[in-house]
N, C-alpha and C positions, 0 to 999 in steps of 0.2 A: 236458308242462306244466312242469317241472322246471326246463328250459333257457329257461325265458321270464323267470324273476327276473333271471339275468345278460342276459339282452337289454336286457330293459326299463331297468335299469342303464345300460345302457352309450349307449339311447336318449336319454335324460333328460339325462346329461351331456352329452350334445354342444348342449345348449342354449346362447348365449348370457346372461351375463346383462349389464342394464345397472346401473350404477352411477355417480354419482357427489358431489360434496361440495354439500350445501345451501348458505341463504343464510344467512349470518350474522346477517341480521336480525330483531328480537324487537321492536317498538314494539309498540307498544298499539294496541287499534283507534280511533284517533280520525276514522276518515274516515266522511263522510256515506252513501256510498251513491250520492250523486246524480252525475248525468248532466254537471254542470261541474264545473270545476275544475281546477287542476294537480296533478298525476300527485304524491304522496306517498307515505310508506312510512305505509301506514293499518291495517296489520295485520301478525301473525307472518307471514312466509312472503312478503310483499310491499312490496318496492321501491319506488322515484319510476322504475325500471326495468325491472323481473322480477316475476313472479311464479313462486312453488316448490309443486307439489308433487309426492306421492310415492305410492307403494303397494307393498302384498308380492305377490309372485309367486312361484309355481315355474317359477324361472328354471332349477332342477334337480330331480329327484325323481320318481314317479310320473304327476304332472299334466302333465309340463312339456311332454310332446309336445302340439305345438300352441298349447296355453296361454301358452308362453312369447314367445308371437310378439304376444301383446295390447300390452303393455309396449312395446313396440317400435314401434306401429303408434301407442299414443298422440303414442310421441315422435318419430312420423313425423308425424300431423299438426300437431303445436304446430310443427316447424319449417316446416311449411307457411304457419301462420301467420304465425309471427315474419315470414318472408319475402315477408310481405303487410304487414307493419305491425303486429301484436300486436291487442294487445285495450288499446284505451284507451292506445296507445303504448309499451306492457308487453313485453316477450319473457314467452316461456313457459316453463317448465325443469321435467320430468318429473324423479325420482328412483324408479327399482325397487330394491329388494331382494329377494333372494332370503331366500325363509321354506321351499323343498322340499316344500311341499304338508305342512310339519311343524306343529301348535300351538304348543309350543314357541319353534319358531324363528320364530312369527309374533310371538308377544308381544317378542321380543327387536329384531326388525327396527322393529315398528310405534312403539317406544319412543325406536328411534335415531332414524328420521325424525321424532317430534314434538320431541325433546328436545334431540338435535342437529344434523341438517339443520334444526329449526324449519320449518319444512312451513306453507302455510298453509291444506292442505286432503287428506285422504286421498283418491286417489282411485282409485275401480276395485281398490281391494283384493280377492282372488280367494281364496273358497273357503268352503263353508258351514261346514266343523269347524275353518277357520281363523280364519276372519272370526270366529265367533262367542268368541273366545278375547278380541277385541280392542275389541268395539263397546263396554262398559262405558266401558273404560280412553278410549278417544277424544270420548264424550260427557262423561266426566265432566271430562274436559279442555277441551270446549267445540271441538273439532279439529271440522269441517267433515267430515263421512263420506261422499263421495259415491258415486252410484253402482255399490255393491258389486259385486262380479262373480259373484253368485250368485241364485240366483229363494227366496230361502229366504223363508219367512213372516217371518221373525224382524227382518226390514229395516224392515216398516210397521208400526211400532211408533213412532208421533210423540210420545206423550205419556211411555212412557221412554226412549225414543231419539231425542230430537228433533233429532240433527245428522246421524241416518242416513238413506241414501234408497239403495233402491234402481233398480234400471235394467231389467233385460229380464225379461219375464215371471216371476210368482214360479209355481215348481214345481206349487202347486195348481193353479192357472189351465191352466198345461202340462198336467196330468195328468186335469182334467176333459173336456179338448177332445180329447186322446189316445182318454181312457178312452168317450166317446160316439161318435169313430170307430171304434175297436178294437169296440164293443157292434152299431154298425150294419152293420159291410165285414164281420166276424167271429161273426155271432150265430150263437150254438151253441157254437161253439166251445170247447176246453179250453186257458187260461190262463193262464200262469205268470208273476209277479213276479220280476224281478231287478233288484234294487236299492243302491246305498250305503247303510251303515250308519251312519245319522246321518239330521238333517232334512233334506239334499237326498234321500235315497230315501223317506224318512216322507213326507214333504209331498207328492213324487210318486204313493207310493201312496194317499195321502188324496185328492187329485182324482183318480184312476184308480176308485178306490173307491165316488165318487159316479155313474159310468156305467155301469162292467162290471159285470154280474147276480152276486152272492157263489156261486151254485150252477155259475158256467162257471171261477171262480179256482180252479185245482187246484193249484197249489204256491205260495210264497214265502218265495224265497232270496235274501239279503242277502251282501256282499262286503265288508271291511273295506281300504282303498286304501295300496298296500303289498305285502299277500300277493296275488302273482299264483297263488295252485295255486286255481282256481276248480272243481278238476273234481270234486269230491265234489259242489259246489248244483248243477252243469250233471248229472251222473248224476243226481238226485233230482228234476231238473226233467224230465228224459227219461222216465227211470220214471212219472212223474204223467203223462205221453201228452199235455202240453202242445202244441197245435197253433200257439198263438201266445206270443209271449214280451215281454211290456212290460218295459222297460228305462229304470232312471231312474240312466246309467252315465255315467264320466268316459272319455273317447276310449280309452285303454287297454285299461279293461277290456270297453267295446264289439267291439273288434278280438281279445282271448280268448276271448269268448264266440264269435263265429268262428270260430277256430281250433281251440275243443274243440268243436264243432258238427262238425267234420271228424275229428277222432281220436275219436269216439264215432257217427261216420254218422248225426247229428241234425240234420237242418233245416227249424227250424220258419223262421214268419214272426216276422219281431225287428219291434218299434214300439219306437222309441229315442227318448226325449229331445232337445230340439236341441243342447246342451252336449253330448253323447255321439254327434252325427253328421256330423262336419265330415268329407266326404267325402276330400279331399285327407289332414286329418292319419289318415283312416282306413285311405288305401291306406298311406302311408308307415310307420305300426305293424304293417300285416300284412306287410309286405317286412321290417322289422327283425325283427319277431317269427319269423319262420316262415326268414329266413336266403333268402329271395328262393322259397322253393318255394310259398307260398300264393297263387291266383290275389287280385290286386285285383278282380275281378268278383264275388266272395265279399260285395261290402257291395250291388253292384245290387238292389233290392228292398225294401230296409231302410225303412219307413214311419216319418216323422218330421214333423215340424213349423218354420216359421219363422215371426220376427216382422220381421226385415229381407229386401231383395230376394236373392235367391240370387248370391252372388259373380259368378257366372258369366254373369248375365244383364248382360251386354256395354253394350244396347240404354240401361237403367235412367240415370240423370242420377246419383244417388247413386253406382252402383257405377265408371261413367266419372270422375266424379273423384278417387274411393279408387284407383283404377289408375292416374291420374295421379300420386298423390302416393309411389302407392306404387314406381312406378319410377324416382320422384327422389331418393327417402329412402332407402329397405328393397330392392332392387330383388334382394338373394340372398337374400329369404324369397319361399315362396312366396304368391300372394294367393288368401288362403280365405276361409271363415268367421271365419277368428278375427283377421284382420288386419284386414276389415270392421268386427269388431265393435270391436278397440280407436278404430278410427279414427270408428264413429258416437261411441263413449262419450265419445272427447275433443273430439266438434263438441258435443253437448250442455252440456260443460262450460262450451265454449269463447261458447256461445249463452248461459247462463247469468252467467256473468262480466262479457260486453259487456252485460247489460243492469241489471245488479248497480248499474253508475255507474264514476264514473272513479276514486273512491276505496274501494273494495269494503270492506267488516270481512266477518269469518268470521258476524257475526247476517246481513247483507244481503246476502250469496248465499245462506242457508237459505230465507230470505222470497222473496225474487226466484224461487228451484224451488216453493217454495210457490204462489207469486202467478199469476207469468207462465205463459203457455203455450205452454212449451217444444215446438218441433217436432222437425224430425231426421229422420233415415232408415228408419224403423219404418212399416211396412205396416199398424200400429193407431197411435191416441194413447196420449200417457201418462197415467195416473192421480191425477199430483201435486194437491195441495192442502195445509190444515193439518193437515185429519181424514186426509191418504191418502198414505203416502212410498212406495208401490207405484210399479214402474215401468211397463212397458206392461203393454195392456188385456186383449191374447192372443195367439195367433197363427195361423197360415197351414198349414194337413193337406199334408205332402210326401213326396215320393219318392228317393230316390235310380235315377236313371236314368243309365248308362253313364259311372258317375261324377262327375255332377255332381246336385245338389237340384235339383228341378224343384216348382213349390208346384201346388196340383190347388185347386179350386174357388173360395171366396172368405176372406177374413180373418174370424175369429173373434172376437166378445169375450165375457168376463165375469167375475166379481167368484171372491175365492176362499170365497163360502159356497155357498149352494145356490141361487146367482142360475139363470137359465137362459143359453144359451149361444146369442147370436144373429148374424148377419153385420152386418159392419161395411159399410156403402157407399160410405163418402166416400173421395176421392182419395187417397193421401198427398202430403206434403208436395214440392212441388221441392226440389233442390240447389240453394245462391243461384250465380246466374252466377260468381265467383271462388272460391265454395267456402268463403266467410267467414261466419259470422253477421253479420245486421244490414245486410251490403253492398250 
């Protein structure tokens, strides 16, 4: 376990990051919102040209395997876009920063893009102990927060956070739908919690908590992101004769738990998080991690959940055009989960924008997410409203089979109290034929 701190190192930095100089532009918001007009600079961050913005990423650091491919994937669809015609005649122009999956260095990045790139909307900033460092700072600046890139409760908060909104299921929602599968495939069973140390594992085990019986929970071990030596909670997890093991883990440390599952001959059944089981970035951690001797068949079995269609599923309209763009754009990453998921976040945006009007202010894309009903690639709806900045509804009980997610029965929804948890029926949404909003 020793020899995984210099791995995981040396993984991380081989990330790309992206970068580069925002718009110089700072007007005021005087645009209407509405659907005519010629194209003006109607707000920070927006052009009679371009629209800017930006987000932090672990473009290096413990997150970055995998994660670092979101950033990428946005800025692979916006030039999809542009290459269509923009939104309202606009080009698109992503900025990432690298923050390392650090606080710290979130508050310093997230400053540069409001203050000097002028940004006219964060977008898909990624990380709950990151994010949460920064939402003050961007609401009270009136900065458009969209779409975080984390399921944390702390997003749907409209009345002190009214420029945040969250995107893919919040943790609770994951964790009740986990924890009422884990109680029905697993009853009896003895159960152990492994989780992040912060609100993305809290929050997880708060809806895990609402299904599994407290008398079948026989351990809960928490990980701080950073220290890879996990083998003291995985020995305390083995000693407690845990049969099953709920995971609410960042790809990484999904792939250690793996690994000390092997140097300790433990192998329970893992239920992981969807954040914590992109199949792909989960082989390429246990081949870096382990120096190529750990089988990639080590993750088959792993029970998980999605909200979007499984990368892999070829046949899907959503996932054929993300494969489209992504072998025009990004075509030396590979396309997983996490290339999907930058590429839904910035069609949402992108849907939210065109309908904004042709002269958008940062109040008239908050209302517009509030108002409209945003679609997308999500196998449930989304949540938005004024009362709701929650992003999807639930999601989808999955498998990892031969390498790839496979989803088993039908979509999931419900609320993060103690609503109950019922199937969703209705279709999802199409791909529009070009792959534009609105087209």
């Amino acid at each position: 376990m020793r020899s995984t701190t210099t791995l995981l190192a040396a993984a991380c930095t081989a990330a790309l990051a992206l970068s580069a100089c925002g718009s110089d532009d700072d007007s005021g918001g005087g645009g209407s919102g509405s659907s005519g007009g010629k194209p003006t600079a109607s707000a920070p961050g927006i052009t009679a040209t371009q629209v800017t913005v930006g987000g932090h990423f672990p473009l290096t650091g413990p997150a970055a395997p995998g994660y670092s491919e979101i950033p990428q994937a946005i800025d692979a669809y916006f030039k999809y876009v542009n290459a269509n015609g923009g939104v309202h005649g606009r080009k698109l122009k992503m900025i990432a920063r690298d923050d390392g999956y650090n606080p710290t260095n979130t508050v310093k990045v997230t400053k540069q893009l409001v203050l000097q790139d002028k940004i006219f909307a964060m977008l898909g900033g990624l990380g709950t102990p990151t994010h949460t460092k920064v939402v003050d700072f961007l609401n009270a600046s009136r900065v458009p927060d969209l779409f975080v890139s984390s399921g944390c409760l702390c997003w749907d908060q409209p009345k002190d956070h009214p420029q945040t909104f969250g995107w893919q299921p919040d943790y609770t929602v994951e964790g009740k739908i986990l924890g009422q599968w884990i109680a029905q495939k697993y009853k009896g069973k003895k159960v152990a919690y492994f989780v992040q140390n912060d609100d993305f594992g809290s929050d997880g085990a708060k809806g895990l908590d609402k299904y599994v019986p407290k008398e079948q929970v026989v351990a809960r071990q928490t990980y701080e992101p950073g220290n890879t030596d996990i083998g003291p909670q995985m020995a305390k997890i083995k000693a407690s004769g845990a049969e099953v093991v709920a995971m609410f883990t960042i790809p990484a440390y999904t792939a250690l738990v793996e690994l000390a599952g092997l140097k300790l001959d433990y192998h329970p059944q893992l239920v992981v998080s969807n954040v914590g089981s992109d199949p792909t970035t989960l082989k390429g951690l246990l081949k870096a991690f382990s120096k190529g001797k750990a089988p990639s068949a080590l993750i088959d079995g792993i029970q998980t959940d999605a909200y979007l269609p499984p990368s892999g599923e070829t046949s899907n309209d959503w996932i054929a055009l993300f494969t489209k763009i992504h072998g025009q754009y990004i075509p030396k990453l590979p396309f997983d989960g996490n290339v999907e998921y930058g590429m839904g976040l910035a069609y949402t945006f992108v849907e939210a924008l065109q309908r904004a009007g042709a002269n958008p202010t940062r109040q008239s894309i908050v209302q517009t997410i509030e108002s409209e009903k945003l679609t997308g690639p999500g196998l449930v709806p989304f949540r938005y409203s004024k009362d709701s900045h929650a992003g999807f509804t639930g999601t989808q009980i999955a498998e990892i089979k031969d390498g790839e997610t496979v989803v088993t029965g039908k979509p999931l929804v419900t609320d993060d109290g103690d609503g109950d948890i019922t199937e969703y029926g209705e279709s999802p949404a199409a791909a529009p034929a070009n792959g534009v909003p609105g087209s």
